[in-house]
N, C-alpha and C positions, 0 to 999 in steps of 0.2 A: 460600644461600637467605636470605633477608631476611625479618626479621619485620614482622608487619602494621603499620601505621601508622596511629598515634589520630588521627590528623588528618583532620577534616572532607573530604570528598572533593569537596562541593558548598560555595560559599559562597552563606549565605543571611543574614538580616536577624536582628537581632537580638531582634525581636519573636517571631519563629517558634522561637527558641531558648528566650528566657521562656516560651511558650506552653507548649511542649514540659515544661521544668522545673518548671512550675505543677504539668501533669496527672502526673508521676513525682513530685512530692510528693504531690499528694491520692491517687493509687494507692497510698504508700506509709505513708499513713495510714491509710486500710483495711482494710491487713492486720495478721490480728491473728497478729501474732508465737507469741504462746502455741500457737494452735491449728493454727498452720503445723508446730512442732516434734512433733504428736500425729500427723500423717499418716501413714499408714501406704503405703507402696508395695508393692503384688503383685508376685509372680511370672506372668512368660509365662504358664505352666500355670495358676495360680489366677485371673487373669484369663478366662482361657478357661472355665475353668468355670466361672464367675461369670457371662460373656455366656451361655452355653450353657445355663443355670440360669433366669436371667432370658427369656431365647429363650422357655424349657419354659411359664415362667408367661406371658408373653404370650400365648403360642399357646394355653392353657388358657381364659383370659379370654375371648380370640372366642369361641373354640368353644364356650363357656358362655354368651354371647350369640345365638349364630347358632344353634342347637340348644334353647333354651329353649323351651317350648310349640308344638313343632310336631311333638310324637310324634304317630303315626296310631295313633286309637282305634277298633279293630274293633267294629263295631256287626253285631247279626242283621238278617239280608237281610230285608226286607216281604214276605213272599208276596201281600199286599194288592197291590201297585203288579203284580206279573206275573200276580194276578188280573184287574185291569180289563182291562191289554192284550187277555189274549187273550178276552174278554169281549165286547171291540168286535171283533175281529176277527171272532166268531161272527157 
């Protein structure tokens, strides 16, 4: 088995190569080194409960949206209004 080969597989211009080298230095200016070595990576499982956590709070949010002022307020029935009815019916 042969190992891979760094060699361009395409030949292309050398302008598309600077271009290329420009944006991997300004990408690599950006990064700020410091704050890349602070990262912290999860575990499968803590991931999981981190979506599964964030899931809970999403679905809370709607529902505290969609459920906001539209409890039904039981009011007493008018005996008035099923007074006229049968009033005119007489």
């Amino acid at each position: 088995m042969q190992a891979p080969s760094l060699a361009p597989t395409m030949q292309s211009t050398d302008s598309a190569h600077a271009e290329i080298r420009t944006i991997e230095t300004g990408l690599d200016r950006m990064e700020n080194k410091a704050l890349s070595q602070q990262r912290v990576i999860l575990s499968e499982e803590k991931t999981a409960n981190m979506s599964k956590l964030a899931l809970g709070a999403k679905l809370e949010r709607a529902l505290d949206r969609r459920m906001s002022s539209q409890d039904a307020v039981m009011r007493p029935r008018k005996n008035t209004v099923l007074s006229e009815k049968s009033a005119i019916r007489a």
